[in-house]
MARPA-231052 format. One record per residue (C-alpha): z, x, y. Coordinates in steps of 0.02 Angstrom, whole numbers, plus 32768, in hexadecimal, padded with zeros to 4 digits. Each point is the difference from the previous one (the first is absolute). Layout:
residues N
ZXY...
END
This chain:
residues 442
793279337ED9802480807F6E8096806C802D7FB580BB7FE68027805D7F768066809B800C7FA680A27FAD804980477F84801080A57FD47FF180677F58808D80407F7D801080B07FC7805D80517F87804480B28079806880917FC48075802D80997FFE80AC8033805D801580A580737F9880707FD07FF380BE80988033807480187F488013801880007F4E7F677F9F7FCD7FAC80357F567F5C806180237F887FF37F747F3680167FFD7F857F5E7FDF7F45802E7FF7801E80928073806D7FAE808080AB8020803280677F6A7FE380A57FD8803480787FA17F8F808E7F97802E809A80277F897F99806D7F93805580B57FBD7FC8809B7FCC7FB5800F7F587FF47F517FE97F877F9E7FAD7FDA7F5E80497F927F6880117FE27FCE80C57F917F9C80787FB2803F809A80447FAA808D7FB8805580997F6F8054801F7FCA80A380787F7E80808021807880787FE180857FAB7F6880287F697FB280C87FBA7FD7802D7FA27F5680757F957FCA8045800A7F477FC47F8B7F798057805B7F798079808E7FDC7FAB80587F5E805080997FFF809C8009805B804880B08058809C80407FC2803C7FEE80A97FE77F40800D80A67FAE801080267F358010800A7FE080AC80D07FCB80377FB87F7980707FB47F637FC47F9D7FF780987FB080A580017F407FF97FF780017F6580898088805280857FC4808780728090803680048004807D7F747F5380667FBB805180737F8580797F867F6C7F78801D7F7F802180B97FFA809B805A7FCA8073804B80977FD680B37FAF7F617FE9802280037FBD809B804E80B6804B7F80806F7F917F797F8B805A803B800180B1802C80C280027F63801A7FB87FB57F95809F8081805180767FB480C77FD97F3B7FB57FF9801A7FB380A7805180A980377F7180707FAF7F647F93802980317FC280C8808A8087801A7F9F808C7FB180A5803C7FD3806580207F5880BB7FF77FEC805D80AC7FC980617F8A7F9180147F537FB780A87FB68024803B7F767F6C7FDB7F408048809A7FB5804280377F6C7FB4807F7F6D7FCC7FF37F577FC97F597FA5800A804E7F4E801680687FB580837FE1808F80687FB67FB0809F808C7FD280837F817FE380967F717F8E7FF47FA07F8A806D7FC57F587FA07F817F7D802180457F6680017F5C7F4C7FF080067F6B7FCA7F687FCC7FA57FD57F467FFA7FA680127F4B809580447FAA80767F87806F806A808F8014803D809180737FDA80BC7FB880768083803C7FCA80B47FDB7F5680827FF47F5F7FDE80107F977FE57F467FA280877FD77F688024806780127F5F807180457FC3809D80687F797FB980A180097FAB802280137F6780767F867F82808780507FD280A87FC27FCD80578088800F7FE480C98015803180A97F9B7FEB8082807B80687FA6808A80C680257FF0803B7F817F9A806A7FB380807F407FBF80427F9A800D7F7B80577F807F8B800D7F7780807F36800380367FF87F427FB180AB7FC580507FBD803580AE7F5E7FAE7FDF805E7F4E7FDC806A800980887F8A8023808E7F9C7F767FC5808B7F7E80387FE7803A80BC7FB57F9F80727F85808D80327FE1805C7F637F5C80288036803680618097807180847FA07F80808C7FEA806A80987FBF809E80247FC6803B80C2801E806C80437F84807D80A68026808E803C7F8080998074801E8068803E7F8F805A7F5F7FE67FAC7F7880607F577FAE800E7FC17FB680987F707F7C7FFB7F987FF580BE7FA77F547FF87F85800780957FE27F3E80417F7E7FCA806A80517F66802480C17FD3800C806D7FDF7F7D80717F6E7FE980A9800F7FF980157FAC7F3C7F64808A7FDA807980938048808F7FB07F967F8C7FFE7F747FF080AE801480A480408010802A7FA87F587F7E804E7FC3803B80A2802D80AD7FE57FC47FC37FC57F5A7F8E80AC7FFB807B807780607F818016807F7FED801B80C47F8D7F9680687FA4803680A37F8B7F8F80667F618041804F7FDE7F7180707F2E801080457FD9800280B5806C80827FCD80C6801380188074806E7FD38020800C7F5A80A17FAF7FD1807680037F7780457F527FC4806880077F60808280547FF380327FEE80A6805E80A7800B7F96802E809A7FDA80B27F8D7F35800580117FF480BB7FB38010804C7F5B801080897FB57FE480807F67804980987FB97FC2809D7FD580A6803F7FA27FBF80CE7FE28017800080D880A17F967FF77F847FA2808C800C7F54802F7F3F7FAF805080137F70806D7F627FAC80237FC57F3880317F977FA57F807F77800280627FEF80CB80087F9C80657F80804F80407F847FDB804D7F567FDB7F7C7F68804D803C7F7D80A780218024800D806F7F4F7F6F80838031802D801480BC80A7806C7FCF7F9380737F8D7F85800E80818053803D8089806980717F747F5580597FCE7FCE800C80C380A9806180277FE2806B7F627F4B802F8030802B800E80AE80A780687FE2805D7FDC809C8081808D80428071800A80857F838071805D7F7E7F817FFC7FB47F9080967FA57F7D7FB07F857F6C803480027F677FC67F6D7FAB802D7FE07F307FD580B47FFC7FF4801B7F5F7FE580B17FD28007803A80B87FCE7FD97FEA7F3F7FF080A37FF08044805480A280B87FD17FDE7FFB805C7F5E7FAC809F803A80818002809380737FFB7F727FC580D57FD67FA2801F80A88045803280A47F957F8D80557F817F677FE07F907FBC808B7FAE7F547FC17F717F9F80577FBF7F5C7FD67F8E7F8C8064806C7F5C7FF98099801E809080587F747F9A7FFC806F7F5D802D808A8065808C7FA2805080377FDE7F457FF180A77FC780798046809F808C7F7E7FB87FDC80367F53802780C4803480987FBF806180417F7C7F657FFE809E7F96804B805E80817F7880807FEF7FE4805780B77F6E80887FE37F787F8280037F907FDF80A17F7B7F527FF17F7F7FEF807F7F797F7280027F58804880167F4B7FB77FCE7FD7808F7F6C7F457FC0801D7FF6803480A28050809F800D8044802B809D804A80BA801F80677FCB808380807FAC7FA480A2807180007FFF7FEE7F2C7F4C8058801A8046808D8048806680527F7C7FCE80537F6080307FDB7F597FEF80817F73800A7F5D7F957FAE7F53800D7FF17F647F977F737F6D8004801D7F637FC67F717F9A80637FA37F4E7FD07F707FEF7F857F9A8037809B803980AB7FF28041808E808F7F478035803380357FF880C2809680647FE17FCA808F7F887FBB807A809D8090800280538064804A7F5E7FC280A1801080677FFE80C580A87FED7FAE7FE4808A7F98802C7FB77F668000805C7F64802C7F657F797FCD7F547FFB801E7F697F7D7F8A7F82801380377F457FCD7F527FA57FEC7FD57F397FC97F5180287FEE7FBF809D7FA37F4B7FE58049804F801980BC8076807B7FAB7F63806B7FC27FB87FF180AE809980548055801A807F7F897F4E80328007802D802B80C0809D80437FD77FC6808B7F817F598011803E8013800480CC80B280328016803280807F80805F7F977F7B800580207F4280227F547F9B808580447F9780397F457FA67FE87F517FF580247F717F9280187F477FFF807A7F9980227FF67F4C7FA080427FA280987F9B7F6F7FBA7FF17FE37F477F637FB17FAE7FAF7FF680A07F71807080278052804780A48036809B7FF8807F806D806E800180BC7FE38069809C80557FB380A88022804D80B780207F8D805B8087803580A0803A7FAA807C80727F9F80937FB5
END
């Protein structure tokens, strides 16, 4: 039987006129919005339709025919196929004009609000930033090999890479050497993920197992992590704890340093903390400056974490009451405040979903607050703000659309004026995009 042949779609020539906040090039074929992959603005280019909807179409590009100004070489050989990265084709300057520029039109169109004042991007370098990553790890029979790293572009499988740019380099450069030597275990195909967490001056690599290693396999490893001054943890599935095996120093935490606080942040591999060890320090800097701590103030801290940015306003404050929903971070954050020898700090673990006034942190006010929740936002929170009596807030957000949301029932419903925002390039030629906002009541 004839094996069906696939249809193919037409070739246009397109000038780009926009990019689409996931930084696709927008461009109008025969009245239709198309979307197109790599594509910048002002560009003239050749592409082929590769999906079709009632409502747009996507392209891929044939043919760069008139480059932008801001088209750059992309640093990583395997950008295009990786997932990993969306933004190497355009120059880092452009990168901040375009996700500001989506940062205050997610503000004005969901948030219905507009920022007093534009605060400059914050930035560093754009490689060899990341120091916490999760990757895939498959073997696939075709290649004969086992891939270690992120998924390919639009897919579910993983990409081929030999090695990576935006991981710290202490990861990054040995992406191949991992892949050869968990291809030598006996159960390569039960190593699913490897979990990568950096400190100031160590990296730890988590290799989750579904089945047990052997003993010349764990040697294997630890030789490997002596060539590539590294730390190994297992992550054994049913799960176990989480053990460290090389060095054996029986140490399982790390830490980093944020210097301007003379501070000193313990925290387990495992634990969230920031990614980019280079932006975090100029983050919370610009929070403290918005947020102006005094020694007057009583201030709330809420999705803590492990006192990232508590410790430091206790630093200027006269007190700091943090809340986070993990008791293990909160545990961590309590011997953080006591490491540092810093005593005006209370940490309480409440669910910030599910608000409950009876808590004893609920009960206080706060003339200052600041947010720092997940990409899901601080809906549940934001009508209880207005109890505390709170004049200031700085909201830390990972997602201007949920950002836009709550600032829409900040302004609009409780009497706040959106005084600043910015972003903050937490992750470089990605299309995420982490901002900080000023809100302070009318």
């Amino acid at each position: 039987m004839a094996r069906k042949k696939r249809k193919s779609f037409p070739e246009f020539e397109a000038k780009i006129r926009n990019l689409s906040h996931e930084g696709k090039g927008i461009a109008e074929i025969d009245g239709k919005t198309v979307f197109i992959h790599g594509a910048l603005p002002d560009e003239t280019i050749r592409c082929q339709i590769t999906y079709k909807s009632s409502k747009f179409n996507e392209a891929k590009i044939l043919e760069i025919i008139e480059p932008s100004k801001d088209r750059v070489t992309p640093p990583c050989a395997h950008f295009g196929v990786c997932g990993g990265c969306s933004m190497q084709h355009m120059s880092v300057a452009h990168q901040l004009e375009h996700k500001q520029k989506v940062l205050i039109e997610q503000l004005k169109h969901f948030g219905k609000v507009t920022p007093e004042e534009i605060l400059p991007a914050i930035s560093g370098k754009d490689l060899g930033y990341r120091g916490k990553a999760r990757l895939g790890v498959r073997y696939v029979q075709k290649k004969e090999k086992v891939l270690v790293g992120f998924r390919e572009k639009h897919s579910k499988y993983l990409a081929d890479i030999k090695s990576c740019k935006v991981l710290h380099k202490s990861v990054g450069n040995i992406i191949e050497d991992l892949s050869n030597l968990l291809i030598t275990f006996a159960h390569y195909k039960e190593i699913p993920q490897i979990e990568v967490a950096c400190s100031d001056d160590e990296t730890v690599l988590i290799f989750r197992h579904l089945k047990p290693l052997q003993q010349d396999e764990i040697d294997a490893l630890c030789k490997f992590a002596t060539l590539n001054k590294l730390s190994i943890y297992l992550q054994p599935n049913p799960p176990e704890k989480i053990h460290k095996i090389f060095p054996k120093d029986n140490i399982e935490s790390l830490s980093y340093n944020l210097k301007e606080f003379n501070l000193e942040m313990l925290f387990h591999p495992t634990m969230f903390t920031q990614v980019n060890s280079e932006i975090n320090p100029l983050m919370i800097s610009q929070a403290l400056t918005l947020l102006n701590p005094t020694k007057d103030d009583e201030i709330l801290d809420l999705f803590c974490g492990l006192g990232n940015f508590t410790l430091p306003l206790a630093k200027y404050a006269k007190n700091v009451v943090g809340i986070e929903g993990s008791k293990e971070m909160v545990k961590a954050a309590t011997s953080n405040a006591l490491h540092n020898n810093i005593e005006n700090t209370e940490f309480y673990a409440a669910n910030l979903f599910e608000p409950d006034r009876s808590h004893k942190w609920m009960q206080k006010k706060y003339n200052k607050i600041l947010l720092d929740p997940p990409r899901s936002g601080a809906k549940e929170i934001l009508p209880y703000l207005s109890e505390f009596n709170t004049k200031t807030i700085v909201y830390v957000s990972c997602n201007p659309a949920t950002l836009a949301r709550d600032a829409n029932e900040l302004v609009n419903n409780h009497g706040y004026k959106l005084k600043k925002t910015g972003i903050i390039n937490m992750f470089p030629h990605t299309s995420h995009i982490e901002a900080m906002a000023l809100f302070e009541r009318a």
